[in-house]
C-alpha positions in Angstrom: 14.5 -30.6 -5.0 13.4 -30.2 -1.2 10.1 -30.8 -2.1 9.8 -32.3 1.6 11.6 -29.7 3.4 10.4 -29.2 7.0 8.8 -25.7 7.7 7.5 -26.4 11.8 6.9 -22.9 12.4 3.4 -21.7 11.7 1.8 -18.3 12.1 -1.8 -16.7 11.0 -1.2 -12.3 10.2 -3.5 -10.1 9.0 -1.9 -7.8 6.2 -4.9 -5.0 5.4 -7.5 -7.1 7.4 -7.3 -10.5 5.0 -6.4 -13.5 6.7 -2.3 -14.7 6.0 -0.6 -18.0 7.5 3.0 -18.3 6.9 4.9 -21.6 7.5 8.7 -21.2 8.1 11.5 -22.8 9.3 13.0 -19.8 10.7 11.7 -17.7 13.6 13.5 -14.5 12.3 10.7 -14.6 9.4 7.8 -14.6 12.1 9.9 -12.0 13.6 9.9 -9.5 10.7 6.1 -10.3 9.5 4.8 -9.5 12.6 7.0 -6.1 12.4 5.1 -5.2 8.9 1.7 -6.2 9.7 1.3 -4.9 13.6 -1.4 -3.5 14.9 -3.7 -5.2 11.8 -6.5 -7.2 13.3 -8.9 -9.4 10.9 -11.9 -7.7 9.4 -12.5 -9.9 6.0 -13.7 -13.5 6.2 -11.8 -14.6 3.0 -9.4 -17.9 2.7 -6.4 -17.5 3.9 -3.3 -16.1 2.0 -0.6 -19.1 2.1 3.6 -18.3 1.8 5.7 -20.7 2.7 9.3 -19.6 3.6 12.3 -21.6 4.0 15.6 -20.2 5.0 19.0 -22.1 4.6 22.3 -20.9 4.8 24.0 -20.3 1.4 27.2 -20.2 -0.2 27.4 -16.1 0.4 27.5 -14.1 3.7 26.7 -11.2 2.0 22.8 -9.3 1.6 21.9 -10.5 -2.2 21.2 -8.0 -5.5 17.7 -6.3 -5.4 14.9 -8.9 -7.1 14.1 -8.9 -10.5 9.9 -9.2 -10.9 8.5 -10.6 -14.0 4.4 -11.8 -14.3 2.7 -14.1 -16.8 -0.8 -14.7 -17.0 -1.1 -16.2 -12.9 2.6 -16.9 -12.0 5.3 -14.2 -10.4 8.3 -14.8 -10.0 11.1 -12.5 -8.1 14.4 -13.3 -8.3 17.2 -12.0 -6.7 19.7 -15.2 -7.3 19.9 -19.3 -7.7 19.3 -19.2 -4.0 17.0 -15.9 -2.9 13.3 -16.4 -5.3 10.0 -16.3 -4.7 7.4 -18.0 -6.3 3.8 -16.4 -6.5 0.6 -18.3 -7.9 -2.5 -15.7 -7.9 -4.4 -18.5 -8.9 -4.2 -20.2 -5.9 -3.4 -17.4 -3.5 0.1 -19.2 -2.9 3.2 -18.6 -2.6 7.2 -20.2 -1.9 9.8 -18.4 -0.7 13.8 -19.3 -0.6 16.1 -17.5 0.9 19.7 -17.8 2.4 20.8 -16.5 5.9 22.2 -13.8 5.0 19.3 -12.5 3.3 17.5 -12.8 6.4 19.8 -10.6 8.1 19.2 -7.6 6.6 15.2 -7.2 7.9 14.7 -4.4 5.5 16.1 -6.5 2.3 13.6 -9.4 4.1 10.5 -6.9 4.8 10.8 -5.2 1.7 11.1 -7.3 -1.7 10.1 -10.7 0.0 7.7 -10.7 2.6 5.4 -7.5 1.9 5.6 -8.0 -1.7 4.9 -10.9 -2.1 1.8 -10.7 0.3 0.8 -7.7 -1.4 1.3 -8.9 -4.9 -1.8 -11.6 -3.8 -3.6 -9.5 -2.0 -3.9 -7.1 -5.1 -4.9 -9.1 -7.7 -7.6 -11.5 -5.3 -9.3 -9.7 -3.1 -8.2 -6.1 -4.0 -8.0 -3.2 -6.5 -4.8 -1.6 -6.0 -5.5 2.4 -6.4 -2.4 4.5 -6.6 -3.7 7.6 -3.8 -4.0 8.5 -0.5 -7.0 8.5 1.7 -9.0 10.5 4.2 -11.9 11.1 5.6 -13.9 13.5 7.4 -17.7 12.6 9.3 -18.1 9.4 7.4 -17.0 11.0 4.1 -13.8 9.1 2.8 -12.2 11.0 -0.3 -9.4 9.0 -2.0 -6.5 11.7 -3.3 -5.1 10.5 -6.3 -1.9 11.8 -8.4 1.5 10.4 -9.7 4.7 10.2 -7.3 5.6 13.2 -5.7 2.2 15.3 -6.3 1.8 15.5 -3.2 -0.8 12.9 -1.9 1.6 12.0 1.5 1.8 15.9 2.4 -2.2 16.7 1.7 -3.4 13.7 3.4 -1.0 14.0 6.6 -2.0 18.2 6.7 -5.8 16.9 6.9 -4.8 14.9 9.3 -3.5 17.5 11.5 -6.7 19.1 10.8 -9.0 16.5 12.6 -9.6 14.4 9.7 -9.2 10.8 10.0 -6.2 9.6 8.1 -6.3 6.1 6.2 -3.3 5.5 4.3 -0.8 8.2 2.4 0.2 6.4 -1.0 -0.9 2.8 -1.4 -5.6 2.3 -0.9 -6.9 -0.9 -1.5 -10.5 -0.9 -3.1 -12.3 -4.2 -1.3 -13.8 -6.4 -4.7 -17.4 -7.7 -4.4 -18.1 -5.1 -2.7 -20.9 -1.9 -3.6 -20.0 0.0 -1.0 -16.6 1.6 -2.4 -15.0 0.2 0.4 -10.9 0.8 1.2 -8.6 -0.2 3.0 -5.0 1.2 3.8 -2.1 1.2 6.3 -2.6 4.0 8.5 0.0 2.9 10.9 2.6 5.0 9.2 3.3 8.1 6.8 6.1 8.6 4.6 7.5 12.1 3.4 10.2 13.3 0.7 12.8 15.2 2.9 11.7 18.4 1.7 8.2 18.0 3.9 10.2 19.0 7.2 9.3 23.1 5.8 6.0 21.9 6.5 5.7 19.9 9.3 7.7 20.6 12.4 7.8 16.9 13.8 9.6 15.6 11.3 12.6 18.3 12.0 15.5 15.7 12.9 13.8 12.5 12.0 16.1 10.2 9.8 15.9 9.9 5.9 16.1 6.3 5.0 15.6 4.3 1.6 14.0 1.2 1.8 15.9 -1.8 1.2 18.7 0.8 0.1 17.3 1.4 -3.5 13.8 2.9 -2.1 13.4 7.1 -2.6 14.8 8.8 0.2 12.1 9.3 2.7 11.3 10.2 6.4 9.0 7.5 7.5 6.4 8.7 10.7 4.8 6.0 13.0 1.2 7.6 13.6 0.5 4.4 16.2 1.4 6.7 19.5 0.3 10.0 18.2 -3.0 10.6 20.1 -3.8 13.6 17.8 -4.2 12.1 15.1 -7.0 10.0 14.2 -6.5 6.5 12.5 -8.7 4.4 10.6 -7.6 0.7 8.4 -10.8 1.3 6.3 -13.0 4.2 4.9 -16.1 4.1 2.7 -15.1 6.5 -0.4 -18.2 9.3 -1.7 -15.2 11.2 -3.9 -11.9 10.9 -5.8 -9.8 13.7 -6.6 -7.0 14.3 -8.6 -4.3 16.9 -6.5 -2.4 19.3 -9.1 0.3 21.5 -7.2 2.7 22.5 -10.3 2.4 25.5 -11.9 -1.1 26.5 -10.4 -2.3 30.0 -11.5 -5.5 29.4 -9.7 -6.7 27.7 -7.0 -10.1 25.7 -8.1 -11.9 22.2 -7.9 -13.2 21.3 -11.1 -14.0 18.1 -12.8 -11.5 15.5 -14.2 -11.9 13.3 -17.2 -13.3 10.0 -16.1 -11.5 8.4 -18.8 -8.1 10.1 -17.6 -8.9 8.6 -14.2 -9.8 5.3 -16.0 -6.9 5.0 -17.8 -4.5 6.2 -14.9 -6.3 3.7 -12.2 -5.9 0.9 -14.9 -2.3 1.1 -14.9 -0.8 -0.8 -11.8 -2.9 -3.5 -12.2 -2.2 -7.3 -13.3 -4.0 -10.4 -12.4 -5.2 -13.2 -14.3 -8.2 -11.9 -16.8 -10.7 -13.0 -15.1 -9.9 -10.7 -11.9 -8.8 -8.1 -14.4 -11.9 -7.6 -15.6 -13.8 -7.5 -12.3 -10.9 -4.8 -10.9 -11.7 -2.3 -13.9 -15.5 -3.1 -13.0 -14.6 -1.8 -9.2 -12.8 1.4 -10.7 -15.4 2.2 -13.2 -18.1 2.0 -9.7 -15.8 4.3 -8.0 -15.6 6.6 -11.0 -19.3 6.9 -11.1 -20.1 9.9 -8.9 -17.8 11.7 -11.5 -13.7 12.4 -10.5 -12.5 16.0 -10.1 -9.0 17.8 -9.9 -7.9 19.7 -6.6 -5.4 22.5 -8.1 -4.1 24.6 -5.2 -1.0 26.4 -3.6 -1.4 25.9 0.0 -2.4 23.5 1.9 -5.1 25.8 3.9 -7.0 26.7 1.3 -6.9 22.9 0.0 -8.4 21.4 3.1 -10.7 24.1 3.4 -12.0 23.4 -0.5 -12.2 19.9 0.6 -13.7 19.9 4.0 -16.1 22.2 1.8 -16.8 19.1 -0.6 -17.0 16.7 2.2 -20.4 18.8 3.4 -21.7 20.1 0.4 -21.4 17.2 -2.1 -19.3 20.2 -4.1 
């Protein structure tokens, strides 16, 4: 059963700011997690996030199928085959991971459905409340843009950007538990566009369009670490939440949004043990009090003006 298996290799990473040791037996899987989480430096004082990995060669040379996820109550599982699973108790903030050699080869395959998942999986139902938007903010005023794939969040948070707003994250904010001050924390190392955002931002004319782990949605992915005109933040302290609507806009308006809609919508990505479950939908319904509203617009001018108006006037 290799309950005793050796993993020598030990190293402490700091995915969103929470503390994360891995134990391995395979330097290629320090390699990669140090690739995913760079530039994050530790800013929560929370009990540290344990996966152990081991890595032994298998009976294939060839990359294995994507994962299959399932969840019950505290345990997830991912399993790609007999020999490429991971094992996730929320519980107890642990997980194990087995994989072959050849999985470890391909670093995206690696990165992608093993190492950030399963990191992420913990970190969002322990410490976290998953919310399904961008973020931004402009002179302390951190607005969460919220909307379903492809509404747009990536584009409008990237143009505010370019604006002199400080960027946060594009897709993926993490609301901090236990916390009043509607805390969040993102990735704001990177951006990731649909290959139809190079008609609106010149840089991204001849980057490549890669899937992740070859069965992600086409994107162009931007690394914001060297661009000095754009301003970065990991964390920003949100005052509003806003719903973007691009499609079939008659009229360009910010008006209020059904805080059961935004409930409802918020409530859907999560899982956790009930316990946590209950707290999370106590974090959303605090974020949700200052009311949520809907940004409907054409252009992305008159959008950042509207909300660069809302970050000043309250409205």
């Amino acid at each position: 059963m290799l309950a005793q298996f050796e993993m020598p290799l030990r190293e402490m990473f700091y995915p969103l700011g929470f503390p994360l040791q891995i134990e391995t037996n395979c330097e290629e899987i320090l390699r990669s997690a140090a690739i995913s989480w760079q530039g994050f430096t530790k800013l929560f004082d929370t009990p540290p996030i344990r996966i152990r990995i081991a890595v032994k060669r298998g009976r294939s040379s060839e990359c294995p199928p994507t994962p299959v996820c399932r969840v019950q109550q505290h345990l997830t599982s991912n399993i790609a085959d007999a020999e490429n699973f991971s094992v996730i108790d929320l519980a107890q903030r642990f997980a194990y991971i087995w994989l072959t050699e050849a999985a470890v080869a391909d670093r995206g395959y690696l990165r992608y459905f093993f190492i950030e998942s399963t990191a992420m999986a913990i970190l969002a139902t322990s410490y976290t409340t998953a919310i399904h938007a961008a973020c931004v903010e402009r002179k302390g005023c951190g607005i969460l843009l919220c909307g379903d794939s492809g509404a747009g969040k990536s584009s409008l948070s990237y143009a505010c950007a370019r604006a002199g707003w400080t960027y946060i994250t594009d897709d993926a904010s993490f609301l901090v538990n236990n916390r009043n001050d509607r805390l969040v924390v993102g990735n704001c190392n990177q951006a990731r566009f649909r290959p139809t955002a190079v008609e609106l931002f010149s840089e991204l004319t001849g980057k490549e369009i890669i899937q992740r782990a070859q069965v992600g949605k086409p994107s162009i992915e931007l690394n914001l670490q060297p661009m000095s005109s754009i301003s970065v933040s990991f964390t920003s302290r949100i005052n509003h939440v806003v719903f973007i609507n691009r499609h079939n806009v008659t009229r360009q308006e910010l008006i209020d949004f059904p805080a059961d809609v935004a409930r409802y919508s918020m409530r859907q990505v999560l899982f956790s043990t009930p316990a946590t479950l209950s707290q999370q939908s106590a974090m959303i319904d605090h974020l949700l009090e200052a009311g949520p509203l809907e940004l409907r617009y054409r252009d992305f001018d008159w959008a950042i003006d509207r909300l660069t108006q809302l970050s000043e006037r309250g409205w």
